[in-house]
Backbone bond lengths (Angstrom), bond angles and torsions (degrees), N, CA, C in turn:
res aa  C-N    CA-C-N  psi(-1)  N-CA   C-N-CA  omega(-1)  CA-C   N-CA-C  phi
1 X - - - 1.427 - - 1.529 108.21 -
2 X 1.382 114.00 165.03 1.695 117.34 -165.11 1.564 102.97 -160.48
3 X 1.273 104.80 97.80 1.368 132.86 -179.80 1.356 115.65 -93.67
4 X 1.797 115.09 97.92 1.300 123.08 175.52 1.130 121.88 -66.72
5 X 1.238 136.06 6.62 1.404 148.29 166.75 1.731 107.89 -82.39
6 X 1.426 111.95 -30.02 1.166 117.76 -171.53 1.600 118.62 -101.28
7 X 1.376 107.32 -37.50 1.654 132.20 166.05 1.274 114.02 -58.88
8 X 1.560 103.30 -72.15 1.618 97.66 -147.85 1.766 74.35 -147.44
9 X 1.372 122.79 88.77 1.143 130.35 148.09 1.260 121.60 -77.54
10 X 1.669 115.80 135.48 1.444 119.68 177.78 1.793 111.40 109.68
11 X 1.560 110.62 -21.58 1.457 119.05 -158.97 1.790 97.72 -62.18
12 X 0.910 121.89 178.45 1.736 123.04 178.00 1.714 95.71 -100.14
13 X 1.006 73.90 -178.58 2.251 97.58 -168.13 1.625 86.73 -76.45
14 X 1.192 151.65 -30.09 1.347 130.76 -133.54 2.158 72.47 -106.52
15 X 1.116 119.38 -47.38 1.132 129.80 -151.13 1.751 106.36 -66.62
16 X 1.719 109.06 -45.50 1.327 138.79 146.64 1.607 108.90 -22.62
17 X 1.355 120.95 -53.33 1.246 115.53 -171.54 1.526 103.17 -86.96
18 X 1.120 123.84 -42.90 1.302 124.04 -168.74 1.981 110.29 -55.87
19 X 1.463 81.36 -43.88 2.269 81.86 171.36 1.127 106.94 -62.00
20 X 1.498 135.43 -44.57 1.150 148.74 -166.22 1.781 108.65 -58.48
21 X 1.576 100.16 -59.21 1.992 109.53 155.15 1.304 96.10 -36.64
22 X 0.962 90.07 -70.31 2.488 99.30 -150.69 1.099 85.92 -51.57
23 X 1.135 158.78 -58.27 1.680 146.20 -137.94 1.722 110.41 -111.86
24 X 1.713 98.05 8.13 1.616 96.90 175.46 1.748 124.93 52.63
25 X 1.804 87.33 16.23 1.692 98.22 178.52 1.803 117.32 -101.60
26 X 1.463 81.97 137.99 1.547 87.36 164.82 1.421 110.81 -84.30
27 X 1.692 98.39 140.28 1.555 116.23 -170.16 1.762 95.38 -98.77
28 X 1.425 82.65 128.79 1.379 103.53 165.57 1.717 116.13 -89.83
29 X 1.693 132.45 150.72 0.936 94.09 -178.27 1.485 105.17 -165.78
30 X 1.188 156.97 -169.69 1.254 149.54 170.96 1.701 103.05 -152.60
31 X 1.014 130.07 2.34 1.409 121.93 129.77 1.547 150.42 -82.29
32 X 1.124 118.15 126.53 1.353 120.45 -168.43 1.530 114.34 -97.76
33 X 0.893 103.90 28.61 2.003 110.38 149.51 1.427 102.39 -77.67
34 X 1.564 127.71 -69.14 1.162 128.43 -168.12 1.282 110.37 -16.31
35 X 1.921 121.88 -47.78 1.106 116.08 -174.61 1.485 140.96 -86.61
36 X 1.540 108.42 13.02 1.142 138.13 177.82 1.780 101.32 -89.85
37 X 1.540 122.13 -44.91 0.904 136.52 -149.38 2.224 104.60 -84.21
38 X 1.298 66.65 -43.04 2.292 84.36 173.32 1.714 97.50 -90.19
39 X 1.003 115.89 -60.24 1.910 100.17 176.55 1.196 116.75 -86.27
40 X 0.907 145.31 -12.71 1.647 134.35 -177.86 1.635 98.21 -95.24
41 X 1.477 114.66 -57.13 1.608 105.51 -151.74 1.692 87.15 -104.30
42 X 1.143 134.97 -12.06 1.622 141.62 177.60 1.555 114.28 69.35
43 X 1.144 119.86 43.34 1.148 141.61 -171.70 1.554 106.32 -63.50
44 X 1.217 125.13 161.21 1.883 114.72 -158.23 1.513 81.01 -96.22
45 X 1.369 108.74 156.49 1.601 127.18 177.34 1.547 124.65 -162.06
46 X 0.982 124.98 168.56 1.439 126.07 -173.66 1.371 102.96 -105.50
47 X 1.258 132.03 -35.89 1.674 146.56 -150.63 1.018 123.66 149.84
48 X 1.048 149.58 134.08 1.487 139.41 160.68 1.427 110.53 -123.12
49 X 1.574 96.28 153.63 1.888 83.61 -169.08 1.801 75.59 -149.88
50 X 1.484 105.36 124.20 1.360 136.86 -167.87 1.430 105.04 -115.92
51 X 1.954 102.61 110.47 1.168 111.55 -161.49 1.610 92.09 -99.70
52 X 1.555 102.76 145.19 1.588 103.68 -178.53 1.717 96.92 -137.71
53 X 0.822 113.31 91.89 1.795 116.08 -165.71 2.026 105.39 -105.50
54 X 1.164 93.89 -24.14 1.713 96.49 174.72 1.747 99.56 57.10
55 X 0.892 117.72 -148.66 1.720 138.16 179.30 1.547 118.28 -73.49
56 X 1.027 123.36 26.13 1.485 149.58 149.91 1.666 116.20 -39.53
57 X 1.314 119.96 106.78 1.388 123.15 163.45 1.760 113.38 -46.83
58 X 1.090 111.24 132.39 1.338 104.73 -176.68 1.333 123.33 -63.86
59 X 1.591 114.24 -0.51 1.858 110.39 172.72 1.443 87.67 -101.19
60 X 1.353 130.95 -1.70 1.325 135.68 166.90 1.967 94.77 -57.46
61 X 1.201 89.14 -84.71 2.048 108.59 175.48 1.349 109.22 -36.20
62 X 1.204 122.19 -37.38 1.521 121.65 -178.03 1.323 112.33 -90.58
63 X 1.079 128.88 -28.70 1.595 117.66 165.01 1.184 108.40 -80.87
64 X 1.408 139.56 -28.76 1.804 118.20 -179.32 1.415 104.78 -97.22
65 X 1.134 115.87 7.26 1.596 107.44 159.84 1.590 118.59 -89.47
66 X 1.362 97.71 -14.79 1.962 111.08 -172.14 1.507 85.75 -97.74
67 X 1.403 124.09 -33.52 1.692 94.63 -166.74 1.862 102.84 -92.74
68 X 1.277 95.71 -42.94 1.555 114.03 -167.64 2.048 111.61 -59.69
69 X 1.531 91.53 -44.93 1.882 101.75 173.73 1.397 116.22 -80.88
70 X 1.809 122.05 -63.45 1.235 117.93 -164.48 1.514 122.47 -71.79
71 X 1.286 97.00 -17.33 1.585 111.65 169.63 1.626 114.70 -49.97
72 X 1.529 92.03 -52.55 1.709 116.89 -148.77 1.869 101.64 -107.31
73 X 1.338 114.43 10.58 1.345 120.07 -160.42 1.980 101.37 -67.40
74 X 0.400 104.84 -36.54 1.679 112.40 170.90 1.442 130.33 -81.15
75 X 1.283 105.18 -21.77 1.671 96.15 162.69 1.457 99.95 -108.01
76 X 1.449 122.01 35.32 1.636 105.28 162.24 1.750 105.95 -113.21
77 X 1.065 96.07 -0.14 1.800 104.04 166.60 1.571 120.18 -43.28
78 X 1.510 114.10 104.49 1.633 111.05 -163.54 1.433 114.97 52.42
79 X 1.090 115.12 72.91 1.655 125.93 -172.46 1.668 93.18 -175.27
80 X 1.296 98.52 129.71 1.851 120.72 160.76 1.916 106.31 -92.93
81 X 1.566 91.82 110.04 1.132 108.59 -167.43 1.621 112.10 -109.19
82 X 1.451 136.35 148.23 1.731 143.43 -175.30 1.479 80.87 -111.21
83 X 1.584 118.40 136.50 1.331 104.30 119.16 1.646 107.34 -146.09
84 X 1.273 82.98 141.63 2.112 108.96 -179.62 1.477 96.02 -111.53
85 X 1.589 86.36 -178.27 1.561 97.54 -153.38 1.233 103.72 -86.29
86 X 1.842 128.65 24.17 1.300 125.91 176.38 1.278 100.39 -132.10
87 X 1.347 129.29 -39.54 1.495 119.36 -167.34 1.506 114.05 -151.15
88 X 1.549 130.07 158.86 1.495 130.24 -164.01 1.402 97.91 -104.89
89 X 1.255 133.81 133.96 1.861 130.96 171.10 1.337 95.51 -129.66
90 X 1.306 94.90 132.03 1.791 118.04 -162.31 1.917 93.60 -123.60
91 X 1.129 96.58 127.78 1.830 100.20 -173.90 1.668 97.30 -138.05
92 X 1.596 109.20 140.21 1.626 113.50 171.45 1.533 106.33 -73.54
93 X 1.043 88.64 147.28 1.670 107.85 175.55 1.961 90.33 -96.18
């Protein structure tokens, strides 16, 4: 795993995606620019999966990321993905 918080904190969103290419990783994420950046301007990407958890206990966050992601980790490959604390929405890029 490769945690830009831990790596390369500070880098911009365009730069974010580009490690994300190079490392063939899907970006996890809790900002919603990303999705302006892959659907609006079509910027190259691996996946993005756009966490929207709101006021969620964190075993709240940790169980719909274990049921909602690891389940579904393969059909979010090149796909702009939601997941909340009820359901996963998987969209083509």
């Amino acid at each position: 795993m490769y945690a830009i918080f831990e790596e390369d904190r500070g880098v911009n969103d365009q730069r974010v995606l580009e490690l994300a290419v190079l490392k063939k990783s899907l970006l996890l994420t809790q900002d919603k620019d990303f999705g302006n950046l892959v659907i609006n301007l079509g910027l190259p990407n691996f996946g993005i999966l756009l966490l929207r958890f709101g006021s969620l206990s964190i075993d709240e966050k940790l169980s719909a990321i274990q049921n909602g992601f690891i389940d579904s980790a393969e059909d979010l490959v090149n796909k702009f993905s939601v997941l909340d604390g009820r359901q996963l929405r998987i969209r083509d890029l």
